[in-house]
N, C-alpha and C positions, 0 to 999 in steps of 0.2 A: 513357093510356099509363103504365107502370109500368116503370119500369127495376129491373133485377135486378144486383147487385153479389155475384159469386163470387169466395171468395178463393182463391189456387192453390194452398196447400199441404194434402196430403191431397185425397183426393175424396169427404169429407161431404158438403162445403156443396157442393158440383155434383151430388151426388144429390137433393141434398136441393131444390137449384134447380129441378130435371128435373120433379121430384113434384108441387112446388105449380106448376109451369109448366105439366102437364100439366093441371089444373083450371081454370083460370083466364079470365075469360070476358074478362078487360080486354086489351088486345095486351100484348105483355111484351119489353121488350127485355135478352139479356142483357149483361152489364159483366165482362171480366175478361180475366186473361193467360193464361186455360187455352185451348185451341183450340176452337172449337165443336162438343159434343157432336151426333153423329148424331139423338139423340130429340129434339133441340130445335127447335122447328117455328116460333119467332118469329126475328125478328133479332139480330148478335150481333155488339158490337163488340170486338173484341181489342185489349186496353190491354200498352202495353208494362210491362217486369218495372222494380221499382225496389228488387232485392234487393242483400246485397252484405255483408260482415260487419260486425259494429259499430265493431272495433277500424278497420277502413279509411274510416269514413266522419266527418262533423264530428255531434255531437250529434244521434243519429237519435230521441231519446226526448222533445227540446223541453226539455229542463231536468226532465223527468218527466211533463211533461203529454200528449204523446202516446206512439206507439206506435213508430210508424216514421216519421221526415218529416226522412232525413239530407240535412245544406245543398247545395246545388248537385249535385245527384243528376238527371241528368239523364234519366234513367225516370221519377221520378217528377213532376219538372215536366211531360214530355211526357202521362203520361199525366193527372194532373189539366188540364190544357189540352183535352185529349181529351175529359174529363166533362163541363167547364165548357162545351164547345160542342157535345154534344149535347141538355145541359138546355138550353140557348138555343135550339136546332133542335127540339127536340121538344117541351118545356113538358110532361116530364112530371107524372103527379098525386100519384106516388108515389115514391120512391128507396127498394125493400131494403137493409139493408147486411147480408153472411150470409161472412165479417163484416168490417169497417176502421173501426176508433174514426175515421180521418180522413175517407175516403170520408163515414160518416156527417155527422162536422160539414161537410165541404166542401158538400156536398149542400145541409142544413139552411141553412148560410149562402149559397145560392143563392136558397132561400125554397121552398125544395123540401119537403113532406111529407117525412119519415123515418118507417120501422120497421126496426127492430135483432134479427136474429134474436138471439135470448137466451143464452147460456152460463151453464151451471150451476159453481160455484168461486168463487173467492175476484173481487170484481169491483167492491171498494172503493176502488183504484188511481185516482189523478185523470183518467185516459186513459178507463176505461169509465167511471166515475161521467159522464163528459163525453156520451157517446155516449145512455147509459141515459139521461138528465137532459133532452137535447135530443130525444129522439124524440119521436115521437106514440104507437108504439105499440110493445110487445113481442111479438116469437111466440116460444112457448115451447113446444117440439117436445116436451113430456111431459105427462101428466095433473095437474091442478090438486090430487089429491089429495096430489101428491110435490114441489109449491112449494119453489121453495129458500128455505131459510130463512135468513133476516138480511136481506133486502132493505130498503129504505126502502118504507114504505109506499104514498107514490104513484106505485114500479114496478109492484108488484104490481095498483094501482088499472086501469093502461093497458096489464096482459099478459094477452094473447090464449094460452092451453092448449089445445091441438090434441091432445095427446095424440103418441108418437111414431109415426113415421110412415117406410116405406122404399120401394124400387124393386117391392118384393115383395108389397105389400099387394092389391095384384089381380090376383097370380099363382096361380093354383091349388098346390097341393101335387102336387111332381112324381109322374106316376101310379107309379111303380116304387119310391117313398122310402119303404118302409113298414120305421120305426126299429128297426133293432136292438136287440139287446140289451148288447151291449159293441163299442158302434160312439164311438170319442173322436172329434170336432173342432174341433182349435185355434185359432185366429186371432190372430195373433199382432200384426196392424197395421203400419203401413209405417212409423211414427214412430219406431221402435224400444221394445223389448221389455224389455228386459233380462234377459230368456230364455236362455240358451244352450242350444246343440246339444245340453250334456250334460246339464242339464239334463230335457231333454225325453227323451235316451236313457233317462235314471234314473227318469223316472214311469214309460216305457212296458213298461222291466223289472219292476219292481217290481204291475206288474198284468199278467201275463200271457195272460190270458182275455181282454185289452180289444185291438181292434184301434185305432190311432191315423193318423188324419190332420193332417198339419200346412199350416197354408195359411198363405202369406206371407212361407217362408223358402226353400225348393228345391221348395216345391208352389207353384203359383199357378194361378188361376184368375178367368174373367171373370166368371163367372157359379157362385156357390157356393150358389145356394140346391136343388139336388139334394142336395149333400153335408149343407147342414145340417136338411134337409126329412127325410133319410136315418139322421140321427144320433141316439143315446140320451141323449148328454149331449154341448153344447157344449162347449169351456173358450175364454171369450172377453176381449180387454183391455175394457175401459171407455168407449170412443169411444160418441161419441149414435148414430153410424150402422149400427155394430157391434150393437150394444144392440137398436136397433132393427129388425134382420136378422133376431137370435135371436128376438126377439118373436116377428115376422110367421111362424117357421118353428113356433111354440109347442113351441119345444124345451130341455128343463129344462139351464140354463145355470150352470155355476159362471164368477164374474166377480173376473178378477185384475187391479184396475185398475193401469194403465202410470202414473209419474213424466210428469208436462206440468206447460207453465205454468198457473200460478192455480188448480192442485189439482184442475181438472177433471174428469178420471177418478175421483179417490178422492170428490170430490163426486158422482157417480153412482152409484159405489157404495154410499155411505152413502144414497141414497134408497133403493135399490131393494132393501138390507137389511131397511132402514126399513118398506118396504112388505112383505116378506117374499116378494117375485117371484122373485129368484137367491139361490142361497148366493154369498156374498163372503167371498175372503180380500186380506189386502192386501198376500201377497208369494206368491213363487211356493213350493206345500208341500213338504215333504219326503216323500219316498220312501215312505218307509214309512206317507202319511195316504192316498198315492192311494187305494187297495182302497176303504177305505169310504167315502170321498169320492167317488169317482165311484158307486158306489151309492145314496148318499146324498142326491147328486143325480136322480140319475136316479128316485127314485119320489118326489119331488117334483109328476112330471108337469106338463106345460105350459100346460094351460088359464088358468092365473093371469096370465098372460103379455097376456091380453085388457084388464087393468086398466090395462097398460101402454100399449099398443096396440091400439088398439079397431079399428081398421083402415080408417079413415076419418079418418084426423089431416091428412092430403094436404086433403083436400076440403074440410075444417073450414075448414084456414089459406087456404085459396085463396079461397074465400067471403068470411074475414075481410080479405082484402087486395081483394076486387073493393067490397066496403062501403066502405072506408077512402076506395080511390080515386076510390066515385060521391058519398061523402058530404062530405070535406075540402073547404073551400072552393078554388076553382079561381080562374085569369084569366077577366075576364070575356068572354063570347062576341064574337069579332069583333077580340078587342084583343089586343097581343101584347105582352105584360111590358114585354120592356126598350123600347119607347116612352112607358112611364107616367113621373110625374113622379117623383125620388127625393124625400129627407126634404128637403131645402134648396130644393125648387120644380123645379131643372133635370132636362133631361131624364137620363136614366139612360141612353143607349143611343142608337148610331146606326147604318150599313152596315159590318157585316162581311164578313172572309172565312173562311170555313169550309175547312180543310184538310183531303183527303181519309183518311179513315178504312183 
């Protein structure tokens, strides 16, 4: 069994969940406060929220060393309570974390396997150095040739490169999506932008030839891979999941990475410069660069996008997590943990009660 830990904000890591849940030969159960996805074909238990702003809670950082763990936060006791007695009921082999620096050490100090899906940024912070340090294993939803650089060297020893990977990767190209020629689409991301309306009025004047779609501000859609299947040039922020859309659509992408914690996005961008896949800029252009800019983009052409996204990163990492959790030493057959002896000789463990889920 392999437990799956989604975190709720944004819906990366739940696609990204979906993906490698869809390859996966081990059962998979998933962890989180998101409601259970309709493509999800395993079990799924719903953990309550343990949100709430910083200023109203006591010390949610631990003195700096974690992330979120504010005192007497009664979400968040109920739902670690929650994990604590599922790993007990199930003895899984594995715990994701995709992502909670705490979930992971909670996990880990159950005695549970960890793998930490990877974030590319700054991740020197004593909260991830904790996480990254305790795992067994890294998956790193980008190709090995675009490795974040400054890691410790025995991250790099125990990270697993899949390459990225999205919802899209074994969708054909919608049959009607045959790209324009001055066809824009934006993405602008749910996290915020720092876009405005007028902005985007001022690109779309200033190139008058070009027609513009905006998705994520008064456009929304479930399902955007016609539009960007459809498109001559993206214009997209810097999210892994984002990134990894525009791939699978192999559509020539200019990347305006978004302000997040730990520089994330502008860490993305600086590889995929780096690799020379997108034109990156790191604010939003002025009026007058659109014209050639979006041209500029656009005969770039998309094929290079394959470097990125080879289209098989799903099936890579799923693979690597069905190894992980036939190979990692397990309980042994017949015997059930918390009956073994702890370090002092006593038992560890006797008759619980399990509250219902």
């Amino acid at each position: 069994m392999i437990g799956y830990y989604v975190h709720h904000q944004g819906r990366g890591h739940l696609h990204r969940a979906v993906c490698l849940a869809r390859h996966l030969r081990t059962p998979v159960t998933g962890l989180s406060s998101l409601p259970r996805p309709a493509e999800w074909s395993g079990a799924w238990i719903r953990l309550p929220m343990d949100d709430g702003l910083a200023s109203e809670v006591g010390d949610p950082r631990a003195h700096g060393r974690l992330h979120w763990v504010p005192r007497h936060h009664a979400g968040l006791r109920t739902r670690m309570s929650i994990l604590a007695d599922w790993i007990e009921r199930s003895a899984p082999s594995l715990l994701v974390s995709d992502v909670s620096v705490e979930v992971a050490a909670f996990a880990r100090l159950m005695g549970v396997p960890v793998v930490v899906a990877a974030m590319r940024g700054e991740r020197a912070d004593p909260a991830h150095r904790l996480a990254y340090d305790v795992a067994d294993a890294l998956l790193a939803p980008w190709p090995e040739a675009t490795r974040e650089p400054g890691w410790p060297e025995e991250w790099y020893a125990k990270t697993e490169h899949t390459g990225a990977f999205s919802r899209y990767d074994e969708r054909p190209r919608h049959p009607g999506a045959v790209p324009a020629d001055h066809e824009a689409v934006v993405m602008l991301g749910a996290g915020g932008s720092g876009v405005s309306d007028a902005d985007l009025q001022r690109a779309a004047e200033a190139t008058p030839t070009w027609n513009w779609t905006v998705l994520g501000r008064k456009t929304w859609t479930d399902d955007p891979w016609p539009l960007l299947c459809g498109a001559s040039v993206v214009v997209s922020h810097a999210g892994q999941n984002a990134i990894a859309e525009c791939a699978a659509a192999r559509t020539p992408t200019l990347v305006i990475p978004q302000h997040r914690p730990h520089d994330e996005q502008h860490a993305t961008g600086r590889a995929l410069a780096a690799a020379g896949l997108a034109v990156v800029r790191d604010s939003w252009p002025e009026p007058d660069e659109w014209p050639a800019l979006l041209t500029g983009v656009r005969r770039m052409g998309g094929d290079r996008w394959r470097r990125w996204a080879p289209g098989d990163g799903a099936e890579r990492g799923a693979a690597f997590l069905d190894r992980l959790a036939e190979d990692l030493p397990g309980p042994a057959p017949g015997r059930k943990d918390s009956a073994s002896s702890g370090p002092m000789g006593s038992s560890a463990g006797g008759d619980g009660v399990c509250a219902p889920l």
